[in-house]
PAZAPA-4460 file (N, C-alpha, C; in steps of 0.05 Angstrom, whole numbers, plus 32768, in hexadecimal, padded with zeros to 4 digits):
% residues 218
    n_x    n_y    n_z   ca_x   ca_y   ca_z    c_x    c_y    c_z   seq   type   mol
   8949   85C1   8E65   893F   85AA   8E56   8925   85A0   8E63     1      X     A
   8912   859B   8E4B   88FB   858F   8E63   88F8   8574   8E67     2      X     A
   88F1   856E   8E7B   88F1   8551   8E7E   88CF   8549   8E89     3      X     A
   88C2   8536   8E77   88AA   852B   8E76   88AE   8513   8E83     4      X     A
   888B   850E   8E90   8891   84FE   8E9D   8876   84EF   8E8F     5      X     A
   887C   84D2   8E89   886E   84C8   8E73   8861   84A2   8E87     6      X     A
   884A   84A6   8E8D   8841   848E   8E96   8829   847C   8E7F     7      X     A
   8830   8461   8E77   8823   8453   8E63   8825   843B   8E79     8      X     A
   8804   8432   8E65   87FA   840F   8E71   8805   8400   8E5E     9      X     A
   880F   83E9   8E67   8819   83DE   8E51   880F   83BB   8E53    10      X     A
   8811   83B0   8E4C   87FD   8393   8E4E   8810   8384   8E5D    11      X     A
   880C   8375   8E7B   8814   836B   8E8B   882A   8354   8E82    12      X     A
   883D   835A   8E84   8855   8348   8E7B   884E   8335   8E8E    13      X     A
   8860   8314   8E83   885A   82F8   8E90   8870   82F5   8EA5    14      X     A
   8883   8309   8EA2   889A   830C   8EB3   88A6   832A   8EC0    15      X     A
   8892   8330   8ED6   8889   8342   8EDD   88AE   8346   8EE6    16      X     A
   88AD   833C   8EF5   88D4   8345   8EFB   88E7   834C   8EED    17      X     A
   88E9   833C   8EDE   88FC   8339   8EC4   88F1   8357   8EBA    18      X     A
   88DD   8360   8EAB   88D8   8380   8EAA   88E2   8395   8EB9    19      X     A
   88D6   8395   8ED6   88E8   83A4   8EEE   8902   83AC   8EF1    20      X     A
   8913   838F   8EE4   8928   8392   8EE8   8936   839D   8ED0    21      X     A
   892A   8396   8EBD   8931   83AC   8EA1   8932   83C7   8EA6    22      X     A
   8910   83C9   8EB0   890D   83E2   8EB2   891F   83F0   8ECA    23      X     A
   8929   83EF   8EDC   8939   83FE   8EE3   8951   8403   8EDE    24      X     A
   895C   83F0   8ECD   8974   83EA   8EBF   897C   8402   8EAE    25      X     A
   8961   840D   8E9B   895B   841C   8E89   8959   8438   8E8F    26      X     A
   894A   843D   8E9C   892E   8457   8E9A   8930   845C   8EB6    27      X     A
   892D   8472   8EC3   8928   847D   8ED6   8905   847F   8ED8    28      X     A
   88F4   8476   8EF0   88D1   8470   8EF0   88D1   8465   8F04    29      X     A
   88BD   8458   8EFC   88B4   8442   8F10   88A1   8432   8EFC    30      X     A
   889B   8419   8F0A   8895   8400   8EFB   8871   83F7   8F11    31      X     A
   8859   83FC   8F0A   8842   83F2   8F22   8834   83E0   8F1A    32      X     A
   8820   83DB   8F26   8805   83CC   8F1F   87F2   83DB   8F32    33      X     A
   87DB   83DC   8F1F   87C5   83EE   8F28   87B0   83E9   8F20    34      X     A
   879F   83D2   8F30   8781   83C7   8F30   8784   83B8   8F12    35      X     A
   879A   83A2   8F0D   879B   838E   8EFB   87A7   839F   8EE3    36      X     A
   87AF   83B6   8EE0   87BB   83C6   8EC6   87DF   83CF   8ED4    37      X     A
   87ED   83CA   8EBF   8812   83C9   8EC5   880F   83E5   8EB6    38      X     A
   881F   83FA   8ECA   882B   8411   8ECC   8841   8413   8EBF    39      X     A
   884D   8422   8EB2   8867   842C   8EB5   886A   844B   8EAD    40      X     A
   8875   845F   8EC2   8880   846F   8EBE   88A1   8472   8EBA    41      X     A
   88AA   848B   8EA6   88C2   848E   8EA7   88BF   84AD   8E9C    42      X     A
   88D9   84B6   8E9C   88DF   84D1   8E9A   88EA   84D6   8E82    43      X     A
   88EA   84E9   8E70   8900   84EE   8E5C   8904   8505   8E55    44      X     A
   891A   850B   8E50   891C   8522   8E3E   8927   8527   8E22    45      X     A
   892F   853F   8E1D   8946   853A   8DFF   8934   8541   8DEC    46      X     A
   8919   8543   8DE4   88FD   8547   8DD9   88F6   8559   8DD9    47      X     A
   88EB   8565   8DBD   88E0   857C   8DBA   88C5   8584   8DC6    48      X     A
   88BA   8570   8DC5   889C   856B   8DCD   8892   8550   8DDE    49      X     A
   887D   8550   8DF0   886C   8542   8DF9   8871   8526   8DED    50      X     A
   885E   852B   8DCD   8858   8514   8DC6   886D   8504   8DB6    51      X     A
   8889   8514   8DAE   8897   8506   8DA9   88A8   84F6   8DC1    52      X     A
   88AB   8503   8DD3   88B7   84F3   8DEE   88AA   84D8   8DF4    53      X     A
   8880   84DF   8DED   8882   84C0   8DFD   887F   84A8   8DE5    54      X     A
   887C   84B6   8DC5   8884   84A3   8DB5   889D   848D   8DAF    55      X     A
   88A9   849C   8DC1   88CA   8497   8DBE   88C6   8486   8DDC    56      X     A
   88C6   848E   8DEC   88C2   8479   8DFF   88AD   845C   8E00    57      X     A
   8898   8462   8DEE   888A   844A   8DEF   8897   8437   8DDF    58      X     A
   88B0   8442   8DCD   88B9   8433   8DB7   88D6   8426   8DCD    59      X     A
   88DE   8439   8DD8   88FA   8431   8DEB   88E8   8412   8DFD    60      X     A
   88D4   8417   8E0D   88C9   840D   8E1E   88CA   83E4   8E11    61      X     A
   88BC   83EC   8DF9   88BC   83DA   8DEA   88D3   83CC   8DDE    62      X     A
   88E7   83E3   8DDF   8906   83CB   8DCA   8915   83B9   8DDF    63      X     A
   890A   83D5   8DFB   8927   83C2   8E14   8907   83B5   8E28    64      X     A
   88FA   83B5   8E2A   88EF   839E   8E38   88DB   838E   8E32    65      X     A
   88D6   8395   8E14   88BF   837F   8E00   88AB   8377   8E15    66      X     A
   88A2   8393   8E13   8882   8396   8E24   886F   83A5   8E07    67      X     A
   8853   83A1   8E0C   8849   83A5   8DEE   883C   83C4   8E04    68      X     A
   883E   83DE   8DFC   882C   83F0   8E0C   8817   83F8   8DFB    69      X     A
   880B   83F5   8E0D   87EC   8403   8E07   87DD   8415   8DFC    70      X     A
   87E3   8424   8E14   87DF   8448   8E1C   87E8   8456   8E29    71      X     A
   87E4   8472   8E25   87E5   847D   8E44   87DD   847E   8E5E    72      X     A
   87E4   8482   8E6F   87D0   847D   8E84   87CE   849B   8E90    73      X     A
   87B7   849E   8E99   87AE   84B8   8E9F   87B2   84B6   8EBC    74      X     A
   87BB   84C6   8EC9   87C7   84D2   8EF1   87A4   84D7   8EF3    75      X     A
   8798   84CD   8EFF   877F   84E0   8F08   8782   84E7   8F2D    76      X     A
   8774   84FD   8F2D   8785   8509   8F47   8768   8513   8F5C    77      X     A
   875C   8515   8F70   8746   8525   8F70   8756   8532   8F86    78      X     A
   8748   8551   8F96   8751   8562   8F99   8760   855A   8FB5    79      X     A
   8761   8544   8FCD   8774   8541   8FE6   8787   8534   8FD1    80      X     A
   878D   8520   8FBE   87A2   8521   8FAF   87B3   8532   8FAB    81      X     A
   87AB   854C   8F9A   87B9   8565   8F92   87CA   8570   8FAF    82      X     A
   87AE   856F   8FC0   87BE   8579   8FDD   87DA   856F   8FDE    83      X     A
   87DB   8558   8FE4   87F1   8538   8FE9   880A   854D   8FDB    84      X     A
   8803   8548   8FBF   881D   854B   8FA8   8826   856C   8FAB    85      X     A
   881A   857E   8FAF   881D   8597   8FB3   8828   85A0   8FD6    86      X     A
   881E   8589   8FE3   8827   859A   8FF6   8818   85A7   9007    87      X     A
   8808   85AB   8FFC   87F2   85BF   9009   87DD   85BA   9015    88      X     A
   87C9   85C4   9030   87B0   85BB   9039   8799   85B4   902C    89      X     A
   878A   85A5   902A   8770   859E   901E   8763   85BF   901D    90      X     A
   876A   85CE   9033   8759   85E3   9030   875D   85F7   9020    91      X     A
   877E   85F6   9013   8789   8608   9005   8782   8603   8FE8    92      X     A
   8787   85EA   8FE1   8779   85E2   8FCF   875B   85E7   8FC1    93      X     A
   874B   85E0   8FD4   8733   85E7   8FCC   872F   8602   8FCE    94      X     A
   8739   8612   8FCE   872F   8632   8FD3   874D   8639   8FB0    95      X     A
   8753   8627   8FA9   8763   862C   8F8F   8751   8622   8F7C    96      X     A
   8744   860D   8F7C   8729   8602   8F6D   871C   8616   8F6B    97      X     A
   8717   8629   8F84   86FC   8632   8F7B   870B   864F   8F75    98      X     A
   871D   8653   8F6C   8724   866E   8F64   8720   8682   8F7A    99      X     A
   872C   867A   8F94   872D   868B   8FB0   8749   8698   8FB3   100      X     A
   8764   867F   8FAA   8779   868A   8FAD   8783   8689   8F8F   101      X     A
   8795   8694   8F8B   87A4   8695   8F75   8791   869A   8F5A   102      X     A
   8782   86B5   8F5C   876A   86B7   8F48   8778   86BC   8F32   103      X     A
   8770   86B9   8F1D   877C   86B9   8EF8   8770   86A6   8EED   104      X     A
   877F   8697   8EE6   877E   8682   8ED3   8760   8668   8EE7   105      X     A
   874F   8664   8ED4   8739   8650   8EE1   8744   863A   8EE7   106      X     A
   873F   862B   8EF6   874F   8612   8F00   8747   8602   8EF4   107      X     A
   8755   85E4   8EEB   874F   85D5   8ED0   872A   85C5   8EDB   108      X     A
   8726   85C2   8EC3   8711   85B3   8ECA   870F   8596   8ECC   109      X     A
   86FB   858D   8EE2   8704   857B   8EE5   8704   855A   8ECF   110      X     A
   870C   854B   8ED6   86FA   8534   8EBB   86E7   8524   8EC2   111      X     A
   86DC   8526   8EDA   86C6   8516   8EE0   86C3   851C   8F08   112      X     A
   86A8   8510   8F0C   869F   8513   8F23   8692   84FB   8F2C   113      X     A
   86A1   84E2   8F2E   868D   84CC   8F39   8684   84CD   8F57   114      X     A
   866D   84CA   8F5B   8661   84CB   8F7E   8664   84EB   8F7C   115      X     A
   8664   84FB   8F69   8669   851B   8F74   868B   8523   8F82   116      X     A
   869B   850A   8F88   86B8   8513   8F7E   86C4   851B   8F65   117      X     A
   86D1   8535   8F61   86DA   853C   8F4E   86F4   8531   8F48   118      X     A
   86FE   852F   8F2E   871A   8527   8F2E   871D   8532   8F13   119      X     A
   873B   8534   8F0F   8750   8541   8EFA   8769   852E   8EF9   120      X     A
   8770   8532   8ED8   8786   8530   8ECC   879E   8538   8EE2   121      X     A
   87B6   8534   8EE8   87BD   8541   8EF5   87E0   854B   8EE2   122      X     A
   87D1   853F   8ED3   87EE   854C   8EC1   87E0   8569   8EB4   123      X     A
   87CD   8571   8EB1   87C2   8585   8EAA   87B9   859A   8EC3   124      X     A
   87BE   858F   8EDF   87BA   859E   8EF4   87DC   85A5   8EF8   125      X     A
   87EA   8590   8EF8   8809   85A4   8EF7   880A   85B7   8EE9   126      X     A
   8802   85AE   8ECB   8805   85C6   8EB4   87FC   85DE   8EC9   127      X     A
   87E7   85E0   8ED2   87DC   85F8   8EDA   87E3   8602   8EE4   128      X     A
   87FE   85F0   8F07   87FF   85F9   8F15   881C   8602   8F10   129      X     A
   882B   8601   8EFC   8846   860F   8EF6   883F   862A   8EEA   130      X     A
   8828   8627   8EDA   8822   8641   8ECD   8819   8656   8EEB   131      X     A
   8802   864A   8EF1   87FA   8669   8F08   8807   8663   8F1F   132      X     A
   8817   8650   8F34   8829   8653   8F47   883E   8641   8F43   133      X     A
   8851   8654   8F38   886D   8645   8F35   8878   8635   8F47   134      X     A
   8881   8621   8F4A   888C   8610   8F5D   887E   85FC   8F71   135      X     A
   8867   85FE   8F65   8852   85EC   8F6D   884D   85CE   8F5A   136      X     A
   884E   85B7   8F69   8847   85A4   8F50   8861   8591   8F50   137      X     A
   885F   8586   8F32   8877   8574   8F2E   888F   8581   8F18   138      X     A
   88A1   858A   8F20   88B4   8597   8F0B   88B4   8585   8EF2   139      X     A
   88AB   8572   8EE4   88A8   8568   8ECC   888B   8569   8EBE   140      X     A
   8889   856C   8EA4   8874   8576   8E90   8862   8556   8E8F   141      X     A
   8850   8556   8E86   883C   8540   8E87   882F   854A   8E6C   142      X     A
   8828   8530   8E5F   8819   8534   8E42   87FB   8548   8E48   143      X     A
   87F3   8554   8E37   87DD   8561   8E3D   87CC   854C   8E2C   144      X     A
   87AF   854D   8E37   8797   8541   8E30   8798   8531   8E15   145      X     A
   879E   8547   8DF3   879B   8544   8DE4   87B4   8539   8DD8   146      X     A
   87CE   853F   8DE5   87E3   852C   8DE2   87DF   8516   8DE5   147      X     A
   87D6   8507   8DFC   87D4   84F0   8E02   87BF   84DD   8DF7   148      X     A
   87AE   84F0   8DEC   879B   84E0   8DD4   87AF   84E5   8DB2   149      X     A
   87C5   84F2   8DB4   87CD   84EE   8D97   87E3   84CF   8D9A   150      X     A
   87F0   84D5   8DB0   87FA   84BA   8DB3   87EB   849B   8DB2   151      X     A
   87D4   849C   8DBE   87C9   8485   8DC8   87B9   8482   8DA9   152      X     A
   87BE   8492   8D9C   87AB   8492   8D7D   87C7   8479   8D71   153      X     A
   87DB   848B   8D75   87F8   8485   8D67   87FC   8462   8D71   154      X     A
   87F7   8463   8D85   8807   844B   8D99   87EA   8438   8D88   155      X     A
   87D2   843A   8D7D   87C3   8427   8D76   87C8   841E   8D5E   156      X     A
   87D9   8433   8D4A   87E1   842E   8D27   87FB   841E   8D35   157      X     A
   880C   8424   8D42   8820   841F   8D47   8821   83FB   8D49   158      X     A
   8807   83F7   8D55   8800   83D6   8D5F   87F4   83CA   8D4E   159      X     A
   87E2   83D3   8D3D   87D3   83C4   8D27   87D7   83CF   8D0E   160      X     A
   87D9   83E3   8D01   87DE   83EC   8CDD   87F1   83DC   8CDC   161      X     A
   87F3   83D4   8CC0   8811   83D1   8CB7   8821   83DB   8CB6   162      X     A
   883F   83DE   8CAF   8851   83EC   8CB6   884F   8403   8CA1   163      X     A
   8851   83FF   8C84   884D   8412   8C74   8839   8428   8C7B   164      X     A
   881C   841A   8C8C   8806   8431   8C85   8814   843D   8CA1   165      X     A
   881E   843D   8CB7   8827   8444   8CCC   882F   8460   8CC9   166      X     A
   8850   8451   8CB4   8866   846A   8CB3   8855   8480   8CA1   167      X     A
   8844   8479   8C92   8833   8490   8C82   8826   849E   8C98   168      X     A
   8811   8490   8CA1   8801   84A5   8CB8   8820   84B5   8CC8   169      X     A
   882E   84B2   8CCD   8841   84BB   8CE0   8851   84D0   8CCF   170      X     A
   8861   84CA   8CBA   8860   84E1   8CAD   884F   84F8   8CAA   171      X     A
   8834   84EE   8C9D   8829   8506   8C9D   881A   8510   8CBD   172      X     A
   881F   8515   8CD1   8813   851A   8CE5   8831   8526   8CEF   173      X     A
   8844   8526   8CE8   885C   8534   8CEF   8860   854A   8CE3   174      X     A
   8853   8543   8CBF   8857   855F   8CB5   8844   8570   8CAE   175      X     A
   882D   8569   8CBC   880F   8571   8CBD   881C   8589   8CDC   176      X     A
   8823   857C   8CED   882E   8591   8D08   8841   85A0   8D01   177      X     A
   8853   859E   8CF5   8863   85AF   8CE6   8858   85C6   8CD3   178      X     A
   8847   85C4   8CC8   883A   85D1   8CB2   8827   85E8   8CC7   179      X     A
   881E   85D8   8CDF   8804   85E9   8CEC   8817   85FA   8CF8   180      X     A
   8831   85F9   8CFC   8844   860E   8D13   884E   8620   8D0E   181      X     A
   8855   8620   8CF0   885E   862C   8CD9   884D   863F   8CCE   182      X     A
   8854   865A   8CC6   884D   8670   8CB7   883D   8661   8C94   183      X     A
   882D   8669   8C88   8824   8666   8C6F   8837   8667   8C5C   184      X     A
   8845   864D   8C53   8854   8659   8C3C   8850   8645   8C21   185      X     A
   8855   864C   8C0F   8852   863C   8BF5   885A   8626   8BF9   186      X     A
   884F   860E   8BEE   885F   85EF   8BF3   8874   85F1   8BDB   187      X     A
   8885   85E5   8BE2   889D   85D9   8BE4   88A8   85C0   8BCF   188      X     A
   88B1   85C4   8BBF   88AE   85AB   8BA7   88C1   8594   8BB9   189      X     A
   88D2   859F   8BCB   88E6   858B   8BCC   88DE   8584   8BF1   190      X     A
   88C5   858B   8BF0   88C0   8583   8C15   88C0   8560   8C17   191      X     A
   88D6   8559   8C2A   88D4   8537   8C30   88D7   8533   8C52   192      X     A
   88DC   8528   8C58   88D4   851D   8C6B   88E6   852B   8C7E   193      X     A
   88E5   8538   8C9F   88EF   8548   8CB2   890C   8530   8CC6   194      X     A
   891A   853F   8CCA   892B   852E   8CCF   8923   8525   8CF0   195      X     A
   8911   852D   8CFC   8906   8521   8D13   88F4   8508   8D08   196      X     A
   88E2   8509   8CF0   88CF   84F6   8CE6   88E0   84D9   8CE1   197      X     A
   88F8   84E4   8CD0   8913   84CE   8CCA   891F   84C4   8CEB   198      X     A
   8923   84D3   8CF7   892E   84BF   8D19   891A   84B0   8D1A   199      X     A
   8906   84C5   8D1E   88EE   84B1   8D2B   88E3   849A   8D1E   200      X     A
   88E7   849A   8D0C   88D3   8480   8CF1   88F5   8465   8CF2   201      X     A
   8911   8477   8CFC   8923   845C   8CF3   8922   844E   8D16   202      X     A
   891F   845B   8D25   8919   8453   8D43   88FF   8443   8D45   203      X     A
   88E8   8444   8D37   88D6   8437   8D2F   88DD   841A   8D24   204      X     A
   88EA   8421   8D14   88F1   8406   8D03   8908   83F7   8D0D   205      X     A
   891A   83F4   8D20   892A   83EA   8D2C   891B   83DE   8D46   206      X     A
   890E   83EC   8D53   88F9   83DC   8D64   88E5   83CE   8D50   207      X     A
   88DD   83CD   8D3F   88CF   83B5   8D3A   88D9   83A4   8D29   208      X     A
   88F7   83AA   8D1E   8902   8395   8D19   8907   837D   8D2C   209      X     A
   8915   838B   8D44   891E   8382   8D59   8907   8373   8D58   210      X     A
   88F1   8378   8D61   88E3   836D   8D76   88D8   834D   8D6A   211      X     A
   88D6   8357   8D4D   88D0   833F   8D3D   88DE   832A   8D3E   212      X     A
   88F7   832F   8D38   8904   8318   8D3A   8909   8311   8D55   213      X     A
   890B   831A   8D6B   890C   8315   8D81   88F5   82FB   8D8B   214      X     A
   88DD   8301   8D81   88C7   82F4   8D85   88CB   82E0   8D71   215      X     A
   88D5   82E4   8D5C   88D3   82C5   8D40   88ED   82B5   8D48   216      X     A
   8908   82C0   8D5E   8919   82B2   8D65   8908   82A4   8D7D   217      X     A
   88F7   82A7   8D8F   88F3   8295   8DA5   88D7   8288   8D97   218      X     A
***
């Protein structure tokens, strides 16, 4: 089973404790603060995919500790980092950058270079490093790049559309991925809605039931 490991900013609750203490109550993570922005990681599994894991968690995050989240938050890592988490010498490292050891696959690129330090994703540098040296890295999957922009697309309808235009965009972007995974076949007079689209859209609506009245009771 795979288990993702899913870190979102979420807008600084007024009861920084009272969260903490939820959150461990709940979720296996950790709970930070990092230069005025609130962290939270947690782990999940049970999920077919990435982006359904951390949809489902931003929605969990929100029923049991009525925190509003944001986004994702991106690990950025530069290369004595990688060392740290891997294990390995600064020197081993950089001779893996530059395609010295472990030649194949190009090493990811990076996402920026401020002052001429390079840095990376580092959920996309694990990806790499399970693929070309097994057992290197963090044994859990991390959203890739374009995942984490389909969520943070999701997590913005999720906060401002209405609810109707929501569950529409969300339907069809479930069965728009479905359709792209799938062989060419004639449509379907009687195609309705996927029974993952139905969990996910009634788990939707129970958290924002909740949350509503929760907020119109205080």
């Amino acid at each position: 089973m795979t288990t993702y490991a899913l870190s979102f900013e979420v807008q600084p609750p007024c009861d920084v404790a009272a969260v903490e203490e939820a959150f461990y109550e709940h979720f296996d993570g950790t709970v930070a603060e990092s230069f005025g922005r609130f962290l939270i990681t947690l782990y999940m599994d049970g999920h077919g995919n990435g982006v359904s894991a951390a949809k489902n968690a931003a929605m969990e995050l929100q029923r049991k500790l009525d925190v509003v989240v944001c986004r994702m938050h991106r690990d950025l890592v530069d290369a004595s980092e990688i060392a740290r988490r891997t294990d390995r010498s600064r020197e081993s490292i950089r001779q893996i950058i530059h395609g010295e050891r472990h030649k194949g696959a190009a090493f990811p690129t990076p996402v920026g270079a401020p002052n001429g330090k390079r840095i990376w994703e580092w959920g996309v540098v694990n990806e790499w490093l399970h693929r070309n040296i097994p057992g290197s890295g963090d044994p859990e999957r991390y959203l890739s790049r374009d995942e984490m922009a389909v969520v943070d697309g999701w997590l913005v309808r999720w906060g401002t559309m209405p609810r109707e235009q929501h569950v529409r965009s969300e339907f069809y972007e479930i069965t728009a991925a479905q359709s792209a995974s799938t062989e060419f076949q004639r449509p379907s007079a009687s195609h309705g809605p996927s029974a993952e689209w139905v969990s996910c859209w009634n788990t939707w609506r129970s958290v924002t039931t909740e949350s509503l009245a929760s907020r119109s009771a205080g």
